[in-house]
N, C-alpha and C positions, 0 to 999 in steps of 0.2 A: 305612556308618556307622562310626565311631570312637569306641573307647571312652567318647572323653570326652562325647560324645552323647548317650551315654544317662542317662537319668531316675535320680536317684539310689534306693538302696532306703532304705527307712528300718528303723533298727533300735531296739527301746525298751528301754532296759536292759542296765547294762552288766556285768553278773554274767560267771560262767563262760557259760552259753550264751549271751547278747549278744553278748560278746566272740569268740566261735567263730562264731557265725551272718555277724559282720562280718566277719572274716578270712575266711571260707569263699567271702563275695559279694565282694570285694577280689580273690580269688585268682584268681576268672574274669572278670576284666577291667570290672567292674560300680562304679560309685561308690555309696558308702554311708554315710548320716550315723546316727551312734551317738548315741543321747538315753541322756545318765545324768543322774540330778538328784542327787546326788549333786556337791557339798555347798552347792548350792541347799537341800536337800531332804536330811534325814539319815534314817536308820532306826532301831529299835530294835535292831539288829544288829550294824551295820557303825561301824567306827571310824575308817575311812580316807574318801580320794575315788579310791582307787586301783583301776581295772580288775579285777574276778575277784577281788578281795578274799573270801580262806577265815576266812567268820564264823564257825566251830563245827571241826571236825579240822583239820590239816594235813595227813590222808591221805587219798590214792588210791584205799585198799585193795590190796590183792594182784594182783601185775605177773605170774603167774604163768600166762601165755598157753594154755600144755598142758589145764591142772585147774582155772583156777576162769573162770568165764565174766566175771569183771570183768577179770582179766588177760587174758581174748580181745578185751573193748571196747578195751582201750588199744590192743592192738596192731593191731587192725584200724582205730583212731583214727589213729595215726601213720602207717596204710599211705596215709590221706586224706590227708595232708598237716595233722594239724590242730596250731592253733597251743596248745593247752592243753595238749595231751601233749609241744608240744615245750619250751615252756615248764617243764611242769613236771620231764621229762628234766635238763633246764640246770641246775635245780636244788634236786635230789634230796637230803635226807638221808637215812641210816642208819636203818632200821627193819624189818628181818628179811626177810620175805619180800615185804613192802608194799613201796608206792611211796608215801612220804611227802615233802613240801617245804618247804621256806622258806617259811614261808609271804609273808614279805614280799621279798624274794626274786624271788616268783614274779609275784604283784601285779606289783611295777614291771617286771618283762620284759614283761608281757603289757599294760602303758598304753603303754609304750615303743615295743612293736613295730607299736601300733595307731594312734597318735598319729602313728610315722612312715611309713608307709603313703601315699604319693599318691593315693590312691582314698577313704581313710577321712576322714571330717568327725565330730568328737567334739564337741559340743553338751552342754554342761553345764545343762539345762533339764528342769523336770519336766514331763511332759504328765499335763497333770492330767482326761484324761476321752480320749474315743474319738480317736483323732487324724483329723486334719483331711482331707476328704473328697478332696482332692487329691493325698493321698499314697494312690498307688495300691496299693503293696506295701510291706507295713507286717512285722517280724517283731514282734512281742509275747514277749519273754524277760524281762518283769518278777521274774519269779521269786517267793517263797513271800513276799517283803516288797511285792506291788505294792501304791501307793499307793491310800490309801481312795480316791480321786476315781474311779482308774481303774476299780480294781476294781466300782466302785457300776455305771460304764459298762458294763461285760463282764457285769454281772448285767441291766442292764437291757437290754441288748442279744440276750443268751439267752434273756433268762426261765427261766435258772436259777439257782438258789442253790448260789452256790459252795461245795463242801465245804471240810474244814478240821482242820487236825490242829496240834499242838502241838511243837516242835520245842528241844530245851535244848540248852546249851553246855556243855562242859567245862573245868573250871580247868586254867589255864596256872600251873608252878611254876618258879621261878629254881631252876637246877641247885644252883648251890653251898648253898642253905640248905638241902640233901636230906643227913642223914645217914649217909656210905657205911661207916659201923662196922657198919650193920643192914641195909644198901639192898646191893645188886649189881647189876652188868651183864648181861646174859645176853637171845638171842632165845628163845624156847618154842622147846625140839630143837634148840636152837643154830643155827638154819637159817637162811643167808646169804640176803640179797633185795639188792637195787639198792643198788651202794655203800653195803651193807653187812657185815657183822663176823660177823655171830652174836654181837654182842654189843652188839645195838641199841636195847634197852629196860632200863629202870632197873627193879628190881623190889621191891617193900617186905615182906616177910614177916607175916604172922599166925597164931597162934596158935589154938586156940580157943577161948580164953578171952577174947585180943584182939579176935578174929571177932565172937563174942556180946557184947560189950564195944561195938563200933562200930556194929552193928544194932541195939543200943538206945537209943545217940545217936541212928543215924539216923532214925529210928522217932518219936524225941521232941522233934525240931529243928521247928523255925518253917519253914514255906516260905512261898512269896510269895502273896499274894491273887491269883485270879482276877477278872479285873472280869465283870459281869452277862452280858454276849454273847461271854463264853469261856469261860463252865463248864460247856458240853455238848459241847466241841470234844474229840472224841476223839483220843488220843496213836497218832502210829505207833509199830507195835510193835518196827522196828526202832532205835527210839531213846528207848528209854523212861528217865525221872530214875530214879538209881539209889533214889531214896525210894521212887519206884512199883515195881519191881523188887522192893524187900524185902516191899511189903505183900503181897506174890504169893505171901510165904513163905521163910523163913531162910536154906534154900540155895540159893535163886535166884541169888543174886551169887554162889556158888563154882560154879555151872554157865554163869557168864556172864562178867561182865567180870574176875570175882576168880577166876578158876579155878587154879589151883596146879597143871595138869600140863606136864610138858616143862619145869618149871625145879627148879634143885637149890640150895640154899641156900649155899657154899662158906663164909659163916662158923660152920654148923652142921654141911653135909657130907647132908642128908637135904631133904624137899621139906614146907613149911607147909601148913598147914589151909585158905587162902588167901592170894593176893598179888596185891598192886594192883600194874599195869604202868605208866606213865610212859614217852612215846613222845616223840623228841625235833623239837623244833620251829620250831628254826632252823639256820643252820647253825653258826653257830659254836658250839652245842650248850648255850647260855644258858640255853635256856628248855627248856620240857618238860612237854609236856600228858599229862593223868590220863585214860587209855584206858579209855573206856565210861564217864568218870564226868559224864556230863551229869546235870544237878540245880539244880531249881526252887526249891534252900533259900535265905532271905533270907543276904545276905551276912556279914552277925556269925554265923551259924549254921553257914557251910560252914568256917569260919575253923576253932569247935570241934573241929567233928566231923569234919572233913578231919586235923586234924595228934592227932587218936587213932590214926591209922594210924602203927606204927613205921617210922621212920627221915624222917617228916614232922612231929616234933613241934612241928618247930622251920622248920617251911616257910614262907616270902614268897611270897605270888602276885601274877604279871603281869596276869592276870584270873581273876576268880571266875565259875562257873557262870551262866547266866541262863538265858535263856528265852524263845521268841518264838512269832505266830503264825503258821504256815503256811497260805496258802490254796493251794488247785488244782483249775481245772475237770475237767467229767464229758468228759473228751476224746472216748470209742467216742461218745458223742451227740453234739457238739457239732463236733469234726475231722472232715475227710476225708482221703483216703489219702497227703496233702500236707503236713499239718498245717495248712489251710486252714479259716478256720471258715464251716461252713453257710451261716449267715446272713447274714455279710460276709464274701465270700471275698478282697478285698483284706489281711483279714488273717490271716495265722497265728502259729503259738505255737510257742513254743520254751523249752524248757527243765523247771523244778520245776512251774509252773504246769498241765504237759500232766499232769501225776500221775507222772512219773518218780522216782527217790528215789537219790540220793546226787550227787557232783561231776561224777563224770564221764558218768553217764547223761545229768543234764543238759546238760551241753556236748559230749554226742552227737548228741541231739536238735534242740543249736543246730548243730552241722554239717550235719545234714542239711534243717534250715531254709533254711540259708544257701542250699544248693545248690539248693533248691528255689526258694527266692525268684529267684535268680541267676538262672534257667534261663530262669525265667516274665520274667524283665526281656527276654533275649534272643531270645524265642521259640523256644529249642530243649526238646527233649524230655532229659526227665530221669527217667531208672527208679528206682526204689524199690530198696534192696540186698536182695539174695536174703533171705527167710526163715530161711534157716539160717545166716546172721550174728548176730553179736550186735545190729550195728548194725538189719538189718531184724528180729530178731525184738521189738528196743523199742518203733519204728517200730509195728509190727502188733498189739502189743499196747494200745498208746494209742489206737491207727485205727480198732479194730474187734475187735480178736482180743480182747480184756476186755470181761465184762456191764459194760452202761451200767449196772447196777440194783447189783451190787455192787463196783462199780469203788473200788480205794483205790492208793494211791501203792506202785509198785514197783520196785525192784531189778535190775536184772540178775540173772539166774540160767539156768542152762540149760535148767529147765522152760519158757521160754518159747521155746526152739528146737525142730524138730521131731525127733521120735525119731530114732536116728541107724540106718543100714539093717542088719540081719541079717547073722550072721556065718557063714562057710560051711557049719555046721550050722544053719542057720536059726534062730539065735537070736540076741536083741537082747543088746548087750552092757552090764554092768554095772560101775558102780563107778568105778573110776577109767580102766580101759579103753574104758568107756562116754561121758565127757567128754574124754576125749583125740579119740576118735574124731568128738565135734561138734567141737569143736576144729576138729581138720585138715582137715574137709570145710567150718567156714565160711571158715579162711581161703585154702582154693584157690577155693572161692564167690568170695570178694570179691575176690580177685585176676582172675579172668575178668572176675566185675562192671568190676572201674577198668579192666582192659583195653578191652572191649567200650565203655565210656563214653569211655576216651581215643579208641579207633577213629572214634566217633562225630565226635568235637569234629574 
């Protein structure tokens, strides 16, 4: 049989994991048509029709492969071959130890490279309910905006009710109307990340008089109505509006997104009471998003209460905060160890929907979608990545390894890798010695794994 033989896969959604789930079935020689509705079909999110469009950060998070387990996903990402980290590599800006992007940029490399793909079929249509009984292998990467239609079908299809959580944007600021008489450059400990500087982030200074000054704005600002079937949707915690953050208590924002350590003021020579960071957002350094400051305030409100912050008095935004609603199924019930769902195993799921939480988790998830679906088109056998990877311990954590009963959206992090073995006095190691050591043992794991699967093919 010849490639071009085979049954196409279908893939719904062209987010970061859509996008990755397609490239992934592309790669191994499998034809695949990409449904995005998009701009049939718009969301409350997105502003483009462009591919992997980044609604909310321009970052990665930290590329830092050794010590934090999001820089062990990428790079055990890229050992796959995948195309969102190569993409987003291409094009990288400045942002300390993060791996931040273009974010438009990055969008058109990754429609570009999908679009020109022989194997790939981009369909600009919305399926508006279960899809069609003769698509045998289906990935499902709708992601946290899947449409009412479908979504109502995936409920009715489970007989579960889908959870849900709340998810805010943060304002984008035009560089130049940032006043750098009060504002500086500087990364937290000056500490260099992926083309860049140690001097990657714009910083605003506060006082504490200014401090208490802006938490009583923020406190007393308009935010936006909930409608009736979103006022019980819980926020996750890792992205909470900075308004919810303050009602938590005053110095919540200096132990969060406003924290003042590892930067030094150089027009004062000492370090403020807090300072808002500003992470840059394109490349040519235009624009510039307000780090951690997602927030639900009505838009005349963040106008205010945003340019109380010195060296913003006088700030243009490219966009203001908003606010959308995330859904994502109870995956340990619902998946099996393929990302195949239960009930119809023609289809699986890929992506924010599985309960995963950030960019690239997500289009980790659609990688190993992809290959999963690929595999089942070919009839070959396809393993699960070891445990002790980053990439199998997300995998297992959505599969199975998370209570159905209190399952919510997660993170990468190294708690969900298994403990790493005993050191020659038999003791488990700590600290930073302790993640370096998951580290290097997942990524000789996953090097045996792609070996062992190359052997295979």
């Amino acid at each position: 049989m010849t490639k071009s033989e085979h049954q196409p896969v279908h893939v719904i959604g062209g987010g970061l994991a859509g996008s990755e789930a397609a490239w992934q079935i592309a790669a191994a020689r499998v034809p695949v048509v990409l449904h995005e509705m998009r701009p049939v079909r718009g969301t409350d999110a997105h502003q483009t029709d462009r591919l992997a469009e980044l609604v909310c950060s321009n970052s990665f998070r930290s590329d830092d492969a050794a010590y934090n387990a999001v820089g062990l996903l990428h790079e055990e990402m890229r050992q796959c071959g995948s195309l969102i980290m190569s993409a987003g590599d291409a094009n990288k800006v400045p942002a300390g130890s993060a791996l931040a992007v273009d974010r438009d940029r990055f969008a058109d490399m990754v429609t570009e490279r999908l679009d020109a793909h022989p194997l790939v079929t981009i369909e600009r249509t919305e399926v508006d309910g279960l899809p069609p009984i003769d698509w045998d292998n289906v990935v499902l990467a709708t992601g946290p905006l899947t449409s009412p239609a479908l979504a109502a079908a995936i409920r009715s299809l489970t007989d579960e009710d889908s959870l849900a959580f709340f998810d805010a944007i943060a304002p984008i600021v035009y560089t130049e109307s940032i006043d750098f008489d009060v504002a500086w450059y500087q990364s937290r400990y000056d500490k260099v990340g992926p083309g860049g500087t140690g001097k990657d982030y714009i910083n605003c200074p506060l006082d504490e008089a200014q401090y208490n000054a802006f938490l009583d704005a923020l406190l007393a600002a308009d935010t936006a109505e909930f409608k009736d079937w979103e006022k019980d949707t819980p926020y996750f915690e890792g992205c909470l509006p900075i308004e919810v953050m303050v009602a938590r208590g005053r110095e919540t924002l200096r132990f969060g997104p406003m924290k003042p350590v590892g930067l030094t003021n150089p027009h004062t020579g000492g370090r403020a009471h807090a300072v808002v960071q500003l992470r840059q957002d394109n490349a040519l350094a235009t624009l510039y998003n307000m780090v951690g400051f997602q927030t639900k305030l009505k838009h005349g409100a963040q106008k205010e209460v945003l340019r109380l912050i010195p060296g913003l008095e006088d700030a243009q935004f490219a966009r203001l905060g908003g606010i959308h609603r995330n859904t994502f199924i109870n995956s340990p019930k619902l998946l099996d160890g393929t990302l195949r769902l239960r009930a119809q195993p023609r289809l699986r799921f890929a992506g924010q929907i599985t309960g995963v939480e950030g960019y690239v988790e997500s289009a980790a998830i659609g990688l190993l979608a992809g290959r999963f679906a690929a595999a089942d088109r070919l009839g070959t056998a396809f393993a699960a990545p070891p445990p002790t990877t980053a990439l199998g311990a997300l995998l297992n954590h959505i599969s199975g390894g998370a209570h159905a009963e209190t399952f919510q959206p997660m993170n990468i992090n190294f708690g969900l890798l298994p403990p790493p073995p005993k050191n020659e006095r038999g003791r488990l190691p700590k600290g930073r010695d302790r993640k370096a050591v998951q580290s290097a043992r997942a990524l000789t794991d996953l090097d045996a794994w792609l070996g062992t699967k190359a052997a295979a093919e």
